[in-house]
C-alpha positions, 0 to 999 in steps of 0.5 A: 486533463487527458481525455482517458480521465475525463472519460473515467469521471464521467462514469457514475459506477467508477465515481460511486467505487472512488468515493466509497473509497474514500469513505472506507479509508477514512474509517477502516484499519484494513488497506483492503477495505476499500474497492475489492470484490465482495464474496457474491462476485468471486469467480462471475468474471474469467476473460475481459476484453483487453483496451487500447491505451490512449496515451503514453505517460513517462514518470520520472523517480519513484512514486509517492502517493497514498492508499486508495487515491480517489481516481479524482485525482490522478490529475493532481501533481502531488501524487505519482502513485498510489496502492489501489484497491481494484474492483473488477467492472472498473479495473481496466478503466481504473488502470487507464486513467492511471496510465494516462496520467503517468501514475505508478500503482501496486494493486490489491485483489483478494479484498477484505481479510473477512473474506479469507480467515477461517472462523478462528481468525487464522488466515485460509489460503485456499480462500485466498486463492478463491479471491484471487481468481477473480481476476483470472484471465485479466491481463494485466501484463500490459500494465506491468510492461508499461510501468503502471503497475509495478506490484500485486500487494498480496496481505496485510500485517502477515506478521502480526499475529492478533490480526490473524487468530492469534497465528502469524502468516508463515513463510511457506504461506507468503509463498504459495502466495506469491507463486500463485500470483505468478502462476496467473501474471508471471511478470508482476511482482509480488510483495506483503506489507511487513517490514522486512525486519518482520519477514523472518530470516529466510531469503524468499524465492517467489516474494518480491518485495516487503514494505516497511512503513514508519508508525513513529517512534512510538510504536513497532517496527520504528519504535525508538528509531530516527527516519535514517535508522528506521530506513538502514535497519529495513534495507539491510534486512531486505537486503538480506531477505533479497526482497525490495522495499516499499516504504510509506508513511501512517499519516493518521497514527504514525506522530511522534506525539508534537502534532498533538493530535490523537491518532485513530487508537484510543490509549490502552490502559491494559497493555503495558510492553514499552515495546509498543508503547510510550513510557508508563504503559500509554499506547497512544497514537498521534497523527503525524504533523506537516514538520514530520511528513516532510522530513520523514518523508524525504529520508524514505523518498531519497532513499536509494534502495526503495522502489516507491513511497506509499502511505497510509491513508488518502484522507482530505481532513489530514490533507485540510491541515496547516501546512500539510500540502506544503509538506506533501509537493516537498516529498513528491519532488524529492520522490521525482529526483531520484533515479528509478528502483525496482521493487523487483530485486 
């Protein structure tokens, strides 16, 4: 264990941010609940003193780990990466102790989507900007150049329309976005977590990278589809988009119905697209079992387009399951095995 972590766990205010984590992935459908800046705090911070790296860390391949990763544990093998959720009195000691412990982040900066929509719902760019320039004046391009930090997650599900006021996140939104960002951190990378397939038919100029994440094949975008077909349909369309891909698992709702274990959404008896759901109009939801988070996920950490394997969420009752960190150390060594990719394209 290096010294940077064991200073990042003797802090009681980054124990407090971690374990609140924690709890908010667990319970919250949106990644961005956890460890982000409340509205009170917008704009309190400018300019940070900029600290010394301690150690130097080199990760071979390409990182696998979980949203919200508690900071606990950037010492445990099983993990090389993960998408934080940062808070801005613990960011540089959030992105030290990744470092010294060789993890590989994308972070996420505006927070909570209630923080940004408008009162219908819709989403508010304006309000966006606001969230964003929190962090104006921090200097993460140091840990872009170190390879800590390898993307700013902008959005959640900009495709989704009933997550939005009934309107989807528009491609000159997406961006404005991500011009935004560059204007603050030019050399960090820029992406949102759609599919590529969801991202529409224009190439991006400013956007970097989509993320596409296996819900089963149950359920939209991987709806019918096997781990290889779901994995050529979204790299041939990011291909296309000239984006990268980020690819990830949804531990909790993304089963194909053999763990028989019911996911996070109760069954819908009102909607009935098959489309979305099962034969008959059942929208259920499994969680995925050990036997497919290790074959899912070695298709998507073997494949040669993808930049990192993120997954959907940190959750010690899904970890506590038979089998499960088996499965896990056997992706992470097939993430480990593969040669680096940016998710700059």
């Amino acid at each position: 264990m290096s010294d940077t972590f064991k200073l990042a766990r003797g802090s009681a205010r980054l124990r407090a941010v971690a374990a609140a984590g924690v709890v908010l992935a667990t319970a919250a459908c949106n990644p961005e609940e956890s460890s982000a800046p409340t509205a009170g705090e917008a704009g309190v911070t400018t300019a940070v003193a900029t600290p010394a790296f301690l150690t130097s860390a080199s990760a071979p391949g390409i990182p696998f780990g979980d949203f919200h990763l508690p900071v606990e544990e950037f010492d445990n093998p099983r993990y090389t990466g993960s998408l934080q959720a940062l808070w801005p009195s613990s960011t540089y000691s959030r992105l030290d102790a990744a470092r010294s412990n060789g993890k590989r982040v994308i972070i996420s900066l505006a927070g909570s989507p209630k923080y940004y929509r408008n009162s219908d719902g819709t989403f508010n760019l304006t309000k966006w900007k606001s969230r964003i320039d929190v962090y104006r004046g921090y200097n993460f391009s140091q840990y872009v150049s170190a390879g800590t930090v390898i993307g700013h997650y902008l959005v959640d599900e900009s495709f989704c329309a009933k997550c939005w006021g009934g309107k989807t996140i528009s491609y000159s939104q997406i961006e404005e976005m991500s011009r935004y960002s560059k204007s603050l951190w030019p050399t960090l990378p820029t992406g949102v977590r759609a599919p590529p397939s969801l991202l529409g038919s224009t190439r991006y100029s400013s956007l970097d990278f989509g993320w596409a994440q296996w819900e089963g094949p149950l359920h939209v975008p991987s709806y019918r589809l096997t781990p290889e077909q779901f994995r050529d349909q979204e790299t041939a369309r990011a291909r296309s988009l000239g984006l990268g891909l980020v690819f990830g698992l949804n531990y909790l709702d993304g089963g194909d119905g053999t763990s028989r274990i019911q996911g996070t959404y109760a069954p819908d008896p009102n909607l009935s697209d098959t489309k979305y759901c099962e034969s008959g109009g059942k929208c259920y939801r499994y969680a995925m079992s050990a036997t497919e988070v290790r074959r899912v996920g070695k298709v998507f950490a073997a494949a040669a387009y993808g930049c990192a394997v993120l997954n959907w969420p940190y959750n010690t009752t899904f970890l506590s399951r038979s089998g499960m960190k088996a499965a896990l150390d056997e992706v992470v060594a097939t993430a480990r095995n593969r040669s680096r990719t940016s998710c700059k394209q």
